[in-house]
C-alpha positions, 0 to 999 in steps of 0.5 A: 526477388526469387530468393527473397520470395523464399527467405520472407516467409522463413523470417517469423514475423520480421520484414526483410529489410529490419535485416543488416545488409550483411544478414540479407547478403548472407540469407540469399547466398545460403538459399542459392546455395542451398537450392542449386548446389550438392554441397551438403546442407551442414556445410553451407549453414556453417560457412553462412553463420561463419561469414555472418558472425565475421562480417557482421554481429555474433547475434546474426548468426542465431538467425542465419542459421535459424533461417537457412535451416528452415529452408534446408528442412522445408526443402 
């Protein structure tokens, strides 16, 4: 629900669940990610797209990536 509660508003007018699972999956792994690691925020937002774009459609990385980068900036 914590993660959640940061992605909703990142998600520009989109409810979370019109999301695929993967996307949803994807978008909570970066934001932990992002938020509790030192791992540098270019590093994450590639290996979030790469594993969207592998497991799911080549159009959810647009927003993988859109998302985790507003995070990353927001941060």
């Amino acid at each position: 629900d914590e993660l959640d509660g940061l992605i909703v508003p990142l998600l520009d007018n989109w409810d979370l669940y019109r999301l695929g699972t993967v996307e949803r999956i994807v978008l909570r792994m970066g934001v932990w990610e992002l938020k509790s690691t030192d791992v540098p925020v270019g590093v994450i937002i590639n290996e979030a797209v790469d594993l969207a774009n592998w497991f799911s459609s080549p159009k959810s990385r647009t927003i993988i990536n859109a998302v985790l980068d507003k995070y990353a900036h927001s941060r």
